[in-house]
Residue, then its C-alpha position, 0 to 999 in steps of 0.5 A: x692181906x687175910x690169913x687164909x689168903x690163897x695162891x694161883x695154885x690153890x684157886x686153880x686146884x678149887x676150880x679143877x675140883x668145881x669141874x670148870x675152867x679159868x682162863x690165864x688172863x683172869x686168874x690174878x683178878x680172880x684171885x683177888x677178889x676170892x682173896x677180898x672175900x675172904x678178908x671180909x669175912x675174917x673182918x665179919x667174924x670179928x664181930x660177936x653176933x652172938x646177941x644179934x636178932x635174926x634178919x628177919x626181925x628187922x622191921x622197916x619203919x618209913x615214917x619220918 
């Protein structure tokens, strides 16, 4: 589980201040897909990116 996982409460006070609102019965499948995402980006920021071109220096090469 990520570090920075939230709880119910947390992701109902996050979707209060967005102005909307969250039925009860999506709220579990809510939170764990917050809570997948931010484990994906703590596993993203792992990584040293610091010497990485920027995506637009990617170039498709489709021969082959």
């Amino acid at each position: 589980m990520s570090q920075r996982a939230i709880d119910e409460a947390t992701l109902l006070k996050l979707v209060q201040l967005a102005g909307y609102e969250l039925p009860a019965e999506r709220r579990e499948m809510v939170l764990g897909q917050y809570n997948t995402l931010l484990a994906g980006f703590e596993a993203f920021e792992a990584y040293d990116t610091k010497e990485m071109p920027p995506a637009h220096a990617f170039t498709p090469r489709w021969e082959g």
